[in-house]
NULOMAR-591658 format. One record per residue: z, x, y of N, C-alpha, C in turn. Coordinates in steps of 0.001 Angstrom, whole numbers, padded with zeros to 6 digits, always signed. Layout:
<atoms>
ZXYZXYZXY
...
</atoms>
This chain:
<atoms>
+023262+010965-030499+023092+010777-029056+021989+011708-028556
+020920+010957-028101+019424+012332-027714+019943+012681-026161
+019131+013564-025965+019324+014131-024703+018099+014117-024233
+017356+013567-022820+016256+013350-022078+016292+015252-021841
+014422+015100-022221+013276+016202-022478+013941+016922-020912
+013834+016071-020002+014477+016875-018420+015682+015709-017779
+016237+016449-016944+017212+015973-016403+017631+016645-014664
+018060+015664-014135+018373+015926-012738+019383+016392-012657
+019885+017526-011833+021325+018057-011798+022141+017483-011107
+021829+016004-010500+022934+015125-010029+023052+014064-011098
+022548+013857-012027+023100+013665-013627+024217+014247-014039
+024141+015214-014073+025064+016335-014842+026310+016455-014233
+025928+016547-012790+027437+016515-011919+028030+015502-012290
+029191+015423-012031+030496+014309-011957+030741+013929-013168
+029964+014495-014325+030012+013821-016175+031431+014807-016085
+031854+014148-017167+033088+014680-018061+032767+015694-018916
+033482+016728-019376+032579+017524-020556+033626+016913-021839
+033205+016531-022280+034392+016592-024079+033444+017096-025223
+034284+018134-025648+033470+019106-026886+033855+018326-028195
+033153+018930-028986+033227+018776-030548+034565+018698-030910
+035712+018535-030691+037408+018069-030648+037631+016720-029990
+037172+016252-029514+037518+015465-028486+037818+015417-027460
+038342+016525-027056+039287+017392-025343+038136+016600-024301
+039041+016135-023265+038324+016058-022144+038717+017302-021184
+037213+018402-021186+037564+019432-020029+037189+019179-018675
+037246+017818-017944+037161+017629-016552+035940+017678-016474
+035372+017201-014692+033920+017350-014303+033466+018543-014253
+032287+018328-014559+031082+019215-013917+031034+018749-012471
+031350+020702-011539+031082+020458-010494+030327+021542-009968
+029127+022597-010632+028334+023247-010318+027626+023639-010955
+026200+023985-010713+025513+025080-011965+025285+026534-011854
+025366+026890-013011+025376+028269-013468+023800+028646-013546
+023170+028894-012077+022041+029457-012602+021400+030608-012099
+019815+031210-012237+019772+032663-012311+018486+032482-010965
+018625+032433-010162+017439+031829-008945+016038+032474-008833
+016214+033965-009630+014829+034808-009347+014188+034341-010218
+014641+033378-011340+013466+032780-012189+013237+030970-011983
+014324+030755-011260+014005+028696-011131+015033+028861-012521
+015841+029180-013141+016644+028778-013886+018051+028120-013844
+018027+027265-014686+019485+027125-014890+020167+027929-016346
+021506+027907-016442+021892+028642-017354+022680+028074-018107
+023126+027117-016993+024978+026523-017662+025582+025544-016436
+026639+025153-016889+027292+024634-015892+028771+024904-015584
+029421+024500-014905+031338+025050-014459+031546+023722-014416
+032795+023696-015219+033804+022143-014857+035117+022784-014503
+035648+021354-013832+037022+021988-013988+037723+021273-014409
+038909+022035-015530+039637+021256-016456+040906+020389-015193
+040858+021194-014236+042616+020509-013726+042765+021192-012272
+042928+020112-011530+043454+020145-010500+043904+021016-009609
+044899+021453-010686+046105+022343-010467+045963+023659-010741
+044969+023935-011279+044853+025092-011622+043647+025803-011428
+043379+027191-010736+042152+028150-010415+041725+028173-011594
+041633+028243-012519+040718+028103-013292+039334+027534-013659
+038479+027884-013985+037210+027140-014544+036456+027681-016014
+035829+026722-016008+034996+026829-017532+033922+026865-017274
+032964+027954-017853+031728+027724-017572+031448+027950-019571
+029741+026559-019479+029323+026596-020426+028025+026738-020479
+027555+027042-021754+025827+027339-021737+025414+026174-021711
+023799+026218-021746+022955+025150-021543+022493+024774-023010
+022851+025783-023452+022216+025372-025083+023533+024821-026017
+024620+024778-025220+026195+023894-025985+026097+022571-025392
+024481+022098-025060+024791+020337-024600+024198+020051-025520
+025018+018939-026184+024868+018191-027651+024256+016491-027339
+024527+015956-026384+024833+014484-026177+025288+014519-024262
+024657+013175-023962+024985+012450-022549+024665+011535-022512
+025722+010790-021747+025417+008715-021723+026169+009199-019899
+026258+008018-019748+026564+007893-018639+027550+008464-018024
+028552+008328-018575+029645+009378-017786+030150+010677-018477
+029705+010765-019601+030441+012146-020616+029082+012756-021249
+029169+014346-021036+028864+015428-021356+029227+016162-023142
+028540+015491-023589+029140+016459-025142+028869+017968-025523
+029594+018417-025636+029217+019956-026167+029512+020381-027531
+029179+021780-027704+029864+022123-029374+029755+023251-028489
+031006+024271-029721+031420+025106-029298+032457+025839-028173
+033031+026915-028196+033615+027707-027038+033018+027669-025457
+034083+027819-024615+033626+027755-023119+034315+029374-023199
+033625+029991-022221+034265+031150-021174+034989+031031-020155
+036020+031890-019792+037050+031531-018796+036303+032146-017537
+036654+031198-016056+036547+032244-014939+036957+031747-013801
+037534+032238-012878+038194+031664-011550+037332+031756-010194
+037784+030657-009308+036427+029870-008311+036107+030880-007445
+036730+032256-007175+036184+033478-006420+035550+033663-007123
+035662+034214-008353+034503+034808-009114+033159+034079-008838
+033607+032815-009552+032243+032242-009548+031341+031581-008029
+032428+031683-007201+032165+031956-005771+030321+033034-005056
+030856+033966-006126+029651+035089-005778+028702+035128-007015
+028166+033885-007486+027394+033519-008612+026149+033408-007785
+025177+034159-008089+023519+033478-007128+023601+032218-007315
+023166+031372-006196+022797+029994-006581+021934+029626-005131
+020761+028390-005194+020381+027749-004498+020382+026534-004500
+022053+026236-004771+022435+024751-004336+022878+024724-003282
+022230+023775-001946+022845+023461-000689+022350+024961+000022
+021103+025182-000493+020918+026702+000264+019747+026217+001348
+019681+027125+002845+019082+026159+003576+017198+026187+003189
+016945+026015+003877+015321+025788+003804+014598+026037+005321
+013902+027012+004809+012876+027204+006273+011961+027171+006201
+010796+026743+007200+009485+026539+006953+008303+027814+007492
+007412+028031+007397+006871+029601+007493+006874+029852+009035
+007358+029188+009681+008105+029553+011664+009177+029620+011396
+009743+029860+010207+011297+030441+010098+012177+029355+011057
+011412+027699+010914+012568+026693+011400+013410+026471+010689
+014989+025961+010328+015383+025273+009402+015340+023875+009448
+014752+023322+008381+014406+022579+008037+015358+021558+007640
+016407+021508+006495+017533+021279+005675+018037+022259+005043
+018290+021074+003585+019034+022158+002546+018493+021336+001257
+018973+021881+000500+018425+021543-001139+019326+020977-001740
+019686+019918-002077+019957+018813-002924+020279+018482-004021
+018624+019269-004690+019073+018869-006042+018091+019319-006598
+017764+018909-008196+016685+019576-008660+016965+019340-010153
+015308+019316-010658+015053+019194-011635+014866+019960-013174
+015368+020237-013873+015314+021110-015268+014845+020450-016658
+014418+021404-017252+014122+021372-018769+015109+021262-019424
+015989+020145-020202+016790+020430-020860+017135+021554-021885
+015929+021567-022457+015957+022696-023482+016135+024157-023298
+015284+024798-022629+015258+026239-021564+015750+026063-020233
+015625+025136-019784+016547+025687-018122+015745+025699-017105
+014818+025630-017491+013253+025809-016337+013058+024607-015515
+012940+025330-013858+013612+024340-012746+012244+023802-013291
+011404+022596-012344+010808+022072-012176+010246+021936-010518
+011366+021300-009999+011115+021564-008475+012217+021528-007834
+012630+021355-006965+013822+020861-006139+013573+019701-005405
+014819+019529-004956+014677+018167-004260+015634+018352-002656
+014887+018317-001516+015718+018686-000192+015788+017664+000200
+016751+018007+001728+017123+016963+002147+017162+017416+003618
+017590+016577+004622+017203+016842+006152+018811+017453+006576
+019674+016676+006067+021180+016872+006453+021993+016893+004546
+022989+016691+005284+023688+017725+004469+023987+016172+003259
+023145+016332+001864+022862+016095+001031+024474+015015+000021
+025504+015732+000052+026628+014730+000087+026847+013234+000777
+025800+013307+001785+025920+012238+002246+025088+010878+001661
+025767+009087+001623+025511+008571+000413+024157+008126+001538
+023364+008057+001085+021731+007150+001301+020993+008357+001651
+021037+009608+001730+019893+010769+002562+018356+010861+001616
+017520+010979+002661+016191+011185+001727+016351+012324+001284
+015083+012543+000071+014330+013311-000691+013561+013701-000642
+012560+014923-000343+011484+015197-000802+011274+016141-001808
+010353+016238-002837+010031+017002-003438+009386+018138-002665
+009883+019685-003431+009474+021234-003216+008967+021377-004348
+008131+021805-004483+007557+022723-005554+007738+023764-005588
+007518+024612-006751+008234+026473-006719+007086+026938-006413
+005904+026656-006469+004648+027276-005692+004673+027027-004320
+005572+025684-003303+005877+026101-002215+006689+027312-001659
+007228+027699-002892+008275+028918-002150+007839+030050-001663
+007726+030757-000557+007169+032156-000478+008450+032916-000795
+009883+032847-000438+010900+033579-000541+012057+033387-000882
+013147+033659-001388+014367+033270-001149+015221+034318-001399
+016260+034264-000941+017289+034569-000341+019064+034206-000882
+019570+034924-001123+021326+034090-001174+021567+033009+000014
+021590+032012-000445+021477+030674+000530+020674+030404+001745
+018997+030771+001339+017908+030484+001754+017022+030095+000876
+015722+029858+001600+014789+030065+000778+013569+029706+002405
+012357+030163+002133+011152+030279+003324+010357+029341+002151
+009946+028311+002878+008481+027713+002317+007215+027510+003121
+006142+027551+002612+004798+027803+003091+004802+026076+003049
+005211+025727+004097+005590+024026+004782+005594+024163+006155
+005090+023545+006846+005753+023040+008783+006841+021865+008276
+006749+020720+007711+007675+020000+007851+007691+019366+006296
+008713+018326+006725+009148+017938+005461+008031+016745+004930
+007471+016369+005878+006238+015019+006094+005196+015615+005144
+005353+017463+004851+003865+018001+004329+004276+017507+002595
+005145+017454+001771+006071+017612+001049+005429+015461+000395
+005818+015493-000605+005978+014129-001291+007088+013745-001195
+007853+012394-000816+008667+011912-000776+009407+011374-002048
+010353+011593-002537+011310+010860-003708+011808+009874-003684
+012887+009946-002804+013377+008725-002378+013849+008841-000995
+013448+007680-000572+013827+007545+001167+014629+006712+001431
+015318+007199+002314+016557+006271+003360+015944+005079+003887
+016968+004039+004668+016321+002888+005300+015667+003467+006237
+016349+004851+007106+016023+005340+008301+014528+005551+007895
+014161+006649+006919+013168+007246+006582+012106+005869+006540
+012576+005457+005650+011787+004179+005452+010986+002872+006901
+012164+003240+007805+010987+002167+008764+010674+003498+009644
+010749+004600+009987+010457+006010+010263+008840+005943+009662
+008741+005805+008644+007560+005574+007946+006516+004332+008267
+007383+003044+008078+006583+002134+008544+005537+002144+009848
+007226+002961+010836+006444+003034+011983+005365+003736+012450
+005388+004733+011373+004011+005228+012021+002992+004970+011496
+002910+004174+010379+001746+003358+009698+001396+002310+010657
+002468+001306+011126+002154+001059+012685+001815+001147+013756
+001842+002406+014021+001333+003317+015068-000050+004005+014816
-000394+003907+013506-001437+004596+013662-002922+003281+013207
-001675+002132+012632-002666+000955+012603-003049+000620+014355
-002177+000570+014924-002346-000321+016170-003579+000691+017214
-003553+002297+017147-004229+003110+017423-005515+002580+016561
-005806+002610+015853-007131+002015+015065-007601+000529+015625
-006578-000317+016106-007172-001499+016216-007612-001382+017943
-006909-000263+018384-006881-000082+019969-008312+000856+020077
-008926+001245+019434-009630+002370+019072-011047+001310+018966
-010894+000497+017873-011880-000695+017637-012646-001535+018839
-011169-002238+019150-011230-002974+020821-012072-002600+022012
-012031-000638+021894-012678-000300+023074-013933-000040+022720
-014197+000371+021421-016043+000674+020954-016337-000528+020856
-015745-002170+020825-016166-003391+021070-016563-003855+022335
-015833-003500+023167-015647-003482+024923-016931-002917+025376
-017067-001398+025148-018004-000721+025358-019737-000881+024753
-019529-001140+023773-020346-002406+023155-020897-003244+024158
-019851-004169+024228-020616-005543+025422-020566-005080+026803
-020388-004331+027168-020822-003962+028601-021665-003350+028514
-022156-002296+027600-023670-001721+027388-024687-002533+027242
-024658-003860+026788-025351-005104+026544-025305-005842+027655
-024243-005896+028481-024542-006526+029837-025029-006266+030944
-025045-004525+030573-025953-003798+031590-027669-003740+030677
-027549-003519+029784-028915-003972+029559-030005-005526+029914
-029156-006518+029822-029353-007415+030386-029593-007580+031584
-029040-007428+032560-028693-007373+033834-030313-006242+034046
-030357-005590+033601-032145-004763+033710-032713-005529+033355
-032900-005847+032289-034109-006928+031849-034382-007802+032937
-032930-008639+033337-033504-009915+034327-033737-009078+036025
-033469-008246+035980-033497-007294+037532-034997-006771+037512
-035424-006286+036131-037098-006248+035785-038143-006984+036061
-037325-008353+035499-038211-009990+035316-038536-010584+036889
-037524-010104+037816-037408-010322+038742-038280-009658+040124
-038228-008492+039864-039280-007492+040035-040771-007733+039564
-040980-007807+038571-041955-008341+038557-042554-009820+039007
-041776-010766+039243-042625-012118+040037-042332-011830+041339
-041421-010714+041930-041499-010856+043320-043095-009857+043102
-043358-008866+042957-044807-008231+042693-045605-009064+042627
-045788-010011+041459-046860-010977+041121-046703-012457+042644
-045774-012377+043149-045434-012886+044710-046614-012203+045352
-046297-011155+045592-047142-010559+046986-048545-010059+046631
-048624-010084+045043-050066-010143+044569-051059-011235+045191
-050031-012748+045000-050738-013898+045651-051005-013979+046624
-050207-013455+047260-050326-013384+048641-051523-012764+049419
-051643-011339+048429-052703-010819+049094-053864-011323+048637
-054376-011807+047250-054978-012964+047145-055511-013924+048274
-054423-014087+048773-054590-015447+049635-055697-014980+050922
-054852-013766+051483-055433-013269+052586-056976-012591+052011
-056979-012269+050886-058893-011656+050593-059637-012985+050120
-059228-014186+049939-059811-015461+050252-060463-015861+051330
-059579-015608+052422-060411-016146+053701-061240-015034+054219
-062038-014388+053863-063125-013659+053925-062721-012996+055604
-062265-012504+055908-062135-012150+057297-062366-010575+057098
-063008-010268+057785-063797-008926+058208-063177-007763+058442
-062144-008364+059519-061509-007156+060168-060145-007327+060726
-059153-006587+060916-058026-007153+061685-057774-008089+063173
-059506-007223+064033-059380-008422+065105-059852-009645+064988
-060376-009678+063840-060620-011574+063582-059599-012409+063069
-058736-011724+062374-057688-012116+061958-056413-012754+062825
-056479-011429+064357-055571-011726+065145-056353-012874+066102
-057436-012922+066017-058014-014001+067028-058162-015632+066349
-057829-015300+065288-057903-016287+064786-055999-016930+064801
-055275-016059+064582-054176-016810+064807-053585-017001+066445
-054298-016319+067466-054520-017135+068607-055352-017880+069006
-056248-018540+068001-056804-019881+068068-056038-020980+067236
-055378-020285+066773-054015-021628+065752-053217-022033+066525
-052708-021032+067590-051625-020839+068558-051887-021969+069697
-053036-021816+070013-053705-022420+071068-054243-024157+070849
-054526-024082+069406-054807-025423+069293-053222-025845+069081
-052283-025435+068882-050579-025997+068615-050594-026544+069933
-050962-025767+070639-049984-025675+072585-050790-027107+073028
-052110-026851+072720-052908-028563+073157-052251-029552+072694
-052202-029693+071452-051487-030818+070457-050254-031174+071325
-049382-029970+071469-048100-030435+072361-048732-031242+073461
-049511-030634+074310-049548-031036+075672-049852-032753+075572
-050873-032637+074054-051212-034071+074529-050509-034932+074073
-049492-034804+073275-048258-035721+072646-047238-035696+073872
-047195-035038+074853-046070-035066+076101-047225-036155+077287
-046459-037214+077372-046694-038109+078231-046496-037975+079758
-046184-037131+080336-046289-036508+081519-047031-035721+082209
-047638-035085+081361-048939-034275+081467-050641-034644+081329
</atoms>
């Protein structure tokens, strides 16, 4: 029966241990490990119910694991759940981020079968017993500190972190802001499009306000044209001349009125 190169310590939980006899010594329901190095050491089952007692075994007496049973060789050590009560451990220890928020708690985590050497941990937002909660991966180079049921990471949030596995929550939590930040992009697009064609409609709007400008100009060009055509000298020939226009009108009337 091989044993996988690493293993998750929610593997290990809930297995049966049965040694080289056959004995079934009950679940595994904690690990035995040493926190100032990311180690594990061992694990605690308990044979019975009924009794304070526990077994703790090394990491190097796992022989075999399938799905529900733990094989070992060799002797266990005796010890009772106060004792092992005040064992260092950073299972379910909380998590803070470098504003000393809390964040969660820790979950779970990954080891070397062979030596014991964590890998990373695995946190969680709430309290990790519970069935569907996300995951993210910690790394031990995130850690700046820890503590008997702490630990400080050089993190703001859990979003900075790679995800493992996510909840439904997490999961459209996620969608949505891929949503949110699509619809911001397409809202973003829309207006450098907008802004676009109104810069073009005000350019337009000059062009023909230009075009326009210029034939009213080339207008009063003709015009004055017109007036350096009729060769007129001076302004009082000009005005005497349109009271000789005036004057030949007023005759014309008189002589089209049959009363006069």
């Amino acid at each position: 029966m091989s044993i996988p190169t690493k293993l998750l310590l929610s593997n290990l939980l809930k297995h049966n241990v049965r040694c080289e006899n056959g004995i079934d010594h009950g679940p595994v329901i904690s690990p035995w490990m040493h926190p100032p190095v990311h180690r594990i050491l061992g694990w605690v089952n308990r044979p019975s119910n009924l009794r304070m007692e526990r077994e703790v075994w090394r990491l190097d007496q796992l022989k075999g694991i399938n799905d529900h049973e733990v094989y070992v060789k060799g002797l266990c050590s005796f010890s009772d759940e106060q004792t092992l009560e005040r064992f260092p451990t950073l299972m379910h220890a909380n998590v803070f981020n470098r504003n000393g928020q809390k964040l969660g708690l820790i979950a779970d985590f990954l080891f070397e079968s062979k030596n014991g050497n964590i890998q990373y941990y695995l946190v969680s937002r709430s309290n990790p017993l519970i069935p569907g909660t996300s995951r993210w991966r910690l790394s031990i180079s995130k850690i700046s500190d820890k503590q008997p049921g702490s630990i400080s990471c050089d993190i703001d949030t859990f979003e900075d972190l790679p995800i493992q596995k996510a909840s439904i929550k997490e999961e459209f939590l996620i969608k949505s802001r891929k949503w949110k930040t699509q619809f911001h992009d397409l809202t973003d697009n829309a207006s450098d499009r907008l802004e676009g064609w109104i810069d073009d409609q005000i350019i337009e709007t000059k062009d023909e306000f230009d075009d326009e400008s210029d034939e009213i100009r080339n207008d009063f060009d003709s015009y004055d044209d017109w007036i350096d055509n009729l060769d007129i000298d001076s302004s009082e020939e000009f005005n005497r001349m349109n009271k000789r226009k005036r004057n030949n009108n007023l005759t014309n009337e008189r002589d089209l009125d049959p009363w006069i």
